[in-house]
N, CA, C and O of each residue as an XYZ file, in Angstrom:
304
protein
N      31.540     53.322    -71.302
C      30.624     53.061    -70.210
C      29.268     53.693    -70.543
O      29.170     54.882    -70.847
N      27.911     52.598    -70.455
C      26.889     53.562    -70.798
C      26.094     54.528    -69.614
O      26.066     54.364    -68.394
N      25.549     55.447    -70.339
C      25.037     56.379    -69.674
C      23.611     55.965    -69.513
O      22.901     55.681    -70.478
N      23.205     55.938    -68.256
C      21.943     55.293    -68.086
C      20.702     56.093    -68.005
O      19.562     55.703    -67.757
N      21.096     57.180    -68.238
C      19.867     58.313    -68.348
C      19.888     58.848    -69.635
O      19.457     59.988    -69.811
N      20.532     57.883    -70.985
C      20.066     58.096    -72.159
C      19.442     56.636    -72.858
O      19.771     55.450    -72.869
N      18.296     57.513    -73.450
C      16.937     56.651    -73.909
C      17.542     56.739    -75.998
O      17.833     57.804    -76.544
N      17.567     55.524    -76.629
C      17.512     55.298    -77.745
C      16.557     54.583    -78.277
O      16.071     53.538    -77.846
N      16.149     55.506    -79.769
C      14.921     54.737    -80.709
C      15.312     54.019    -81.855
O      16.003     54.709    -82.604
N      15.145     53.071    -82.182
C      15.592     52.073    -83.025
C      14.878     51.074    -83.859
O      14.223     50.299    -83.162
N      14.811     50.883    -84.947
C      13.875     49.324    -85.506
C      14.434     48.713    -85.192
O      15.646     48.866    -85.341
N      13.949     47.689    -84.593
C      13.908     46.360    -84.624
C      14.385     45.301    -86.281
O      14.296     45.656    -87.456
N      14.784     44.220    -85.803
C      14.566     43.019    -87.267
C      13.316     43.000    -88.015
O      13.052     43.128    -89.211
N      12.514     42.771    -86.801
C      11.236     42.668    -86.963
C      10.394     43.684    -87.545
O       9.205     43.396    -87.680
N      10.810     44.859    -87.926
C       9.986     45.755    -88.180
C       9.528     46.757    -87.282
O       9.170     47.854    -87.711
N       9.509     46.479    -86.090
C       8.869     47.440    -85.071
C       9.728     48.478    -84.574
O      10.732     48.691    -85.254
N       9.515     49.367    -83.250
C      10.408     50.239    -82.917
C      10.686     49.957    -81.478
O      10.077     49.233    -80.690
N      11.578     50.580    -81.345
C      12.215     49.998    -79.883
C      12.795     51.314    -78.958
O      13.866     51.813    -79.304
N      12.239     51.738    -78.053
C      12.932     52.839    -77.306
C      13.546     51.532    -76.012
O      12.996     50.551    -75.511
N      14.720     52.059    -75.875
C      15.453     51.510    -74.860
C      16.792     52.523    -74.355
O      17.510     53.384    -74.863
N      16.596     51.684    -72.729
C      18.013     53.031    -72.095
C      19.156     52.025    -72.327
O      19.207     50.797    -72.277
N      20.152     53.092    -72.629
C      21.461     53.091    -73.102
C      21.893     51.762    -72.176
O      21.339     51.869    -71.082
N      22.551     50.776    -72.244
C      23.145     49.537    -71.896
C      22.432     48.664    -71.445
O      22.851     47.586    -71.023
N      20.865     49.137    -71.488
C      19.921     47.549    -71.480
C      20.370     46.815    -72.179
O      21.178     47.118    -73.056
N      19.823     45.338    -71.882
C      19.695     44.555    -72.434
C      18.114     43.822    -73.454
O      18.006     42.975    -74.341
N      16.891     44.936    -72.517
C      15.977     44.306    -73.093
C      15.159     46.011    -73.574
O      15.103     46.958    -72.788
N      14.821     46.027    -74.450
C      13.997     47.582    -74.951
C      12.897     47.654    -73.538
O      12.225     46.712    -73.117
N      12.950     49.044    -72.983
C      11.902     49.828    -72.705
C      10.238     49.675    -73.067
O       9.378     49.744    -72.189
N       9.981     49.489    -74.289
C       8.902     49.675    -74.555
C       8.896     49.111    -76.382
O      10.002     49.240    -76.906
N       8.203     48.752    -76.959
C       8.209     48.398    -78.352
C       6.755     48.525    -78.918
O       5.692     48.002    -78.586
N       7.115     49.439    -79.924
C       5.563     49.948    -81.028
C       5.891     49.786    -82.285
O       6.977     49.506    -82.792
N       4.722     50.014    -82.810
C       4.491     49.534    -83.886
C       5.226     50.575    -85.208
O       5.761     50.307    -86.284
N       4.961     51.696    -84.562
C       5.458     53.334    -84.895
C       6.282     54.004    -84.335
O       6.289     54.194    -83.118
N       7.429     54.648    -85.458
C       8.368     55.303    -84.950
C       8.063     56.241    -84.053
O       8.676     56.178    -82.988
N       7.170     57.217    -84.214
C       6.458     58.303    -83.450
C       5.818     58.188    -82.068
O       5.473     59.194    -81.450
N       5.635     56.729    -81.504
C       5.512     56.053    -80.749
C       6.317     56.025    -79.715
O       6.207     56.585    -78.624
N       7.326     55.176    -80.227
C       8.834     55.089    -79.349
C       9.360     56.229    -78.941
O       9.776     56.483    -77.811
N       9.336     56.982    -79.962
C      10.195     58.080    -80.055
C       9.344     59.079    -78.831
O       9.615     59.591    -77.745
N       8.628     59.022    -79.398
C       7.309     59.779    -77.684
C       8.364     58.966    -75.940
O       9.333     59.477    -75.379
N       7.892     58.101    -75.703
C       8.672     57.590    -75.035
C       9.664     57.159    -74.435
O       9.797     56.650    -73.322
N      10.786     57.537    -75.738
C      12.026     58.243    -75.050
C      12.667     59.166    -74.500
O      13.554     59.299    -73.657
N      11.592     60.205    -75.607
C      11.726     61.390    -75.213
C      11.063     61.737    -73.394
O      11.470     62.644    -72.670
N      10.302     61.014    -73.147
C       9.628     61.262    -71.488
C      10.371     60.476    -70.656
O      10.435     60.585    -69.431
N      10.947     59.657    -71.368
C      12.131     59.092    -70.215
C      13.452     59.430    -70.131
O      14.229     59.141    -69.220
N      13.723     60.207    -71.363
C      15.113     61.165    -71.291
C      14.395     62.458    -70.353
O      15.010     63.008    -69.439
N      13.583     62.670    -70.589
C      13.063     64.219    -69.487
C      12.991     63.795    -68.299
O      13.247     64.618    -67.420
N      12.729     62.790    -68.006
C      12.328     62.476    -65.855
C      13.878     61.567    -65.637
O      14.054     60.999    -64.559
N      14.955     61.488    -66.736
C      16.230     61.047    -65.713
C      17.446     62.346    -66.376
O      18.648     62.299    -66.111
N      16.952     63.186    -67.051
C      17.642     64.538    -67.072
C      18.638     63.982    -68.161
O      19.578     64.775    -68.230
N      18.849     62.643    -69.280
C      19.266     62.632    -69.866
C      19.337     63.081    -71.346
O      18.882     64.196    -71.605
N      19.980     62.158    -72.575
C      19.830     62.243    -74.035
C      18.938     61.311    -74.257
O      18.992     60.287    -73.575
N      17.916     61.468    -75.269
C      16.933     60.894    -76.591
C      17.465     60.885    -77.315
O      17.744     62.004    -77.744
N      18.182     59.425    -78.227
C      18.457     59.668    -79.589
C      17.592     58.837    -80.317
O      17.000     57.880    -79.817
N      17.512     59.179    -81.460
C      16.400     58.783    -82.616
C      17.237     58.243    -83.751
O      17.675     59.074    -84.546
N      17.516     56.994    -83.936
C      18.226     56.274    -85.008
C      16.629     56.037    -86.188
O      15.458     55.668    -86.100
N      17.951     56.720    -87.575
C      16.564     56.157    -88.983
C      17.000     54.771    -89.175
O      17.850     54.078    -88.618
N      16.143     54.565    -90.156
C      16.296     53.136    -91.029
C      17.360     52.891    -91.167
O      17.610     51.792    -90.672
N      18.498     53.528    -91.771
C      19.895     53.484    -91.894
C      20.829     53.524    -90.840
O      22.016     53.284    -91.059
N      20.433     53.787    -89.786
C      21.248     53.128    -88.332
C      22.148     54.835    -88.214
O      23.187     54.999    -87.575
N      21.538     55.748    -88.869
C      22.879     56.864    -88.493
C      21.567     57.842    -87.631
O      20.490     58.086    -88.177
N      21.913     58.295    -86.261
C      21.368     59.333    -85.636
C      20.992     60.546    -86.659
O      21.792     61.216    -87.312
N      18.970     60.706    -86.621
C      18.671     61.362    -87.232
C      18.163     62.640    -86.252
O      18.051     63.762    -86.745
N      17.887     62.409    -84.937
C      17.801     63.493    -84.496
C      18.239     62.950    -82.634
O      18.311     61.809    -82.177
N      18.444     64.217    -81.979
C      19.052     63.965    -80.156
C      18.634     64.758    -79.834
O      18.944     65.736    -80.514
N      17.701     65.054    -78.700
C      17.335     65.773    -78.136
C      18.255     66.053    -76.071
O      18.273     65.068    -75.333
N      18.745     67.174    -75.651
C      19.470     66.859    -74.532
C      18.537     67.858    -73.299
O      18.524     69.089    -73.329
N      17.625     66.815    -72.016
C      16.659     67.444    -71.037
C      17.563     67.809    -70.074
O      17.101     68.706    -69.369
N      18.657     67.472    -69.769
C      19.584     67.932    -68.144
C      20.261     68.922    -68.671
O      19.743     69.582    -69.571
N      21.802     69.265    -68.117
C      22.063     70.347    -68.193
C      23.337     69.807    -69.653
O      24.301     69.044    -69.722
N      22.667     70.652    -70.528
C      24.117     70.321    -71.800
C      25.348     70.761    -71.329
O      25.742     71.705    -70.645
N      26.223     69.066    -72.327
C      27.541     69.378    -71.925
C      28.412     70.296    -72.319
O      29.445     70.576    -71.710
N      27.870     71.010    -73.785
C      28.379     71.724    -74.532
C      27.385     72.891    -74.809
O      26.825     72.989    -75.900
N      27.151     73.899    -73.648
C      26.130     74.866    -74.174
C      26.750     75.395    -74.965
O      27.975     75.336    -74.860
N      26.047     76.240    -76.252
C      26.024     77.162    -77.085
C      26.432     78.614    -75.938
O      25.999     78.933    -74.831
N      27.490     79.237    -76.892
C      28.058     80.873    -76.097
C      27.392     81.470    -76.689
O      27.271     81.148    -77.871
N      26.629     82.634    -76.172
C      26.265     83.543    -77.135
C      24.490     83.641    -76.692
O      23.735     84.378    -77.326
């Protein structure tokens, strides 16, 4: 089931980048630049208290950032 207060960054076919929330159907927003999108997920993972993930070229999560309360805090 997706979580709708997490924002993902992604290329496109086309070349471009794509921030979109988790079980859209249509991207959020689309730039030209990764650094772009990635801006923009990140401000829409912060105002619904969710995850930002940042997919590379190779489709494997290169970085996640978590704004609400983590599910797994660090002890210590």
């Amino acid at each position: 089931m997706p979580d709708k207060k997490n924002y993902w960054t992604q290329q496109r076919p086309d070349g471009k980048w794509e921030s979109k929330r988790e079980g859209a159907t249509r991207a959020s927003k689309v730039t030209d630049t990764q650094s772009d999108a990635w801006a923009h997920s990140r401000e829409k993972a912060t105002e619904t208290k969710g995850e930002a993930f940042l997919k590379g070229r190779d489709g494997k999560i290169r970085e996640r950032n978590t704004y609400g309360k983590d599910p797994y805090p660090p002890k210590g």
